[in-house]
C-alpha positions in Angstrom: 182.6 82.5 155.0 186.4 83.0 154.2 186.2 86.7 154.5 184.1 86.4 157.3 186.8 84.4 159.1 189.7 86.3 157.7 187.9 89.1 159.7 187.5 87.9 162.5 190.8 86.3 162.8 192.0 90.1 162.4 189.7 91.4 164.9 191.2 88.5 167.3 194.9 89.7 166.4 194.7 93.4 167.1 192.6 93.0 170.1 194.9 90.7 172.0 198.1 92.7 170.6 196.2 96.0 172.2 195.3 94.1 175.3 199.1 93.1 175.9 200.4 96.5 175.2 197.9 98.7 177.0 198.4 96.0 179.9 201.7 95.9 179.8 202.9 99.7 179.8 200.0 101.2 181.0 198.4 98.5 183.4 194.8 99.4 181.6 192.9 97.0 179.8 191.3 97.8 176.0 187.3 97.9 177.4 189.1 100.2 179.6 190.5 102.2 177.1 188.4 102.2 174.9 185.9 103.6 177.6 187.8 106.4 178.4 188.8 107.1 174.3 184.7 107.5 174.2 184.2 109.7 177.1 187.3 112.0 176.1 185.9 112.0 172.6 182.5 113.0 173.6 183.8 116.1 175.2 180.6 116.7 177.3 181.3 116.5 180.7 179.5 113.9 181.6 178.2 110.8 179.8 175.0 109.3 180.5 175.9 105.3 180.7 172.4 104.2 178.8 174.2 106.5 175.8 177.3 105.4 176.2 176.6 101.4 176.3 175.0 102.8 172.2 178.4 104.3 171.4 180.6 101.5 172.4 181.1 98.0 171.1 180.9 96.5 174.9 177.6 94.8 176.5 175.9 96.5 179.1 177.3 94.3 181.8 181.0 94.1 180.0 180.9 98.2 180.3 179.1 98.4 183.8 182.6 96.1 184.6 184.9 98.6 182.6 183.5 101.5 184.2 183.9 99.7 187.9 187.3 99.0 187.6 187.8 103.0 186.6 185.5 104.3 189.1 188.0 101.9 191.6 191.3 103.5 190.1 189.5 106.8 190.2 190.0 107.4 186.5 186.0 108.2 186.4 183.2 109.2 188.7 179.8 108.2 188.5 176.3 110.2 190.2 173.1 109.4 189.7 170.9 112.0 187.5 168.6 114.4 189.5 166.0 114.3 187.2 165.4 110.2 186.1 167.3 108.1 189.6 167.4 105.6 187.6 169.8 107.1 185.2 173.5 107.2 185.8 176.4 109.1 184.3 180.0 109.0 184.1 183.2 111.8 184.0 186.5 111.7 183.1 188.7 112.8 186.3 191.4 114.3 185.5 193.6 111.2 186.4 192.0 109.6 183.7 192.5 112.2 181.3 196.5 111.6 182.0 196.3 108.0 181.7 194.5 108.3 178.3 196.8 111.0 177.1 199.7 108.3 177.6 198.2 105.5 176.5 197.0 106.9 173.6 200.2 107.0 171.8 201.0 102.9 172.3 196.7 102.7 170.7 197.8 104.2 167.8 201.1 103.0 167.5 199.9 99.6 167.9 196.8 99.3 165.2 199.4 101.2 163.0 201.5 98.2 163.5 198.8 95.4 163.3 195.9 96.6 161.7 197.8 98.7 159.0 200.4 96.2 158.2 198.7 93.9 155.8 
């Protein structure tokens, strides 16, 4: 249970230190980020959002929210597939290619710091 906690208390630590600084210089949050870090990684195109919710540690609703607030800031799109309506997909614009290109650095930077000082 110590290690358990231990981890978890680190999880907590690095999350709300990426939160602040992704917030604060970048006025994204980390489900945010962390969104676009998947679709940028994925390098497809397009993502469908049933695939994506498997490749990302958000729930459904938490990255239906995520992918809102990007579709508002027009750092993604969404359309609806032509073969299954009731599958959806999501694209990187290329606003939100920028926006992860310069938040990338202060990501890194930042679990450098937290996570890889021990």
């Amino acid at each position: 249970m110590d290690e358990w906690r231990a981890l978890l208390e680190r999880h907590a630590a690095v999350s709300s230190a990426l939160e602040k600084a992704l917030e604060d210089r970048h006025h994204i949050g980390l489900s945010e980020f962390e969104t676009l870090d998947r679709l940028v990684d994925a390098n497809c195109g397009k993502y469908r959002m049933n695939d994506l919710s498997g490749d990302i540690h958000l729930s459904q609703s938490a990255l239906s929210r995520a992918v809102a607030r990007l579709e508002r800031d027009g750092l993604v799109e969404r359309s609806i597939c032509d073969d299954d309506r009731r599958g959806v997909f999501v694209r990187l614009t290329d606003k939100g290619q920028r926006v992860h290109d310069q938040a990338l650095p202060t990501h890194r930077a930042v679990l450098q710091e937290t996570w890889g000082a021990r």
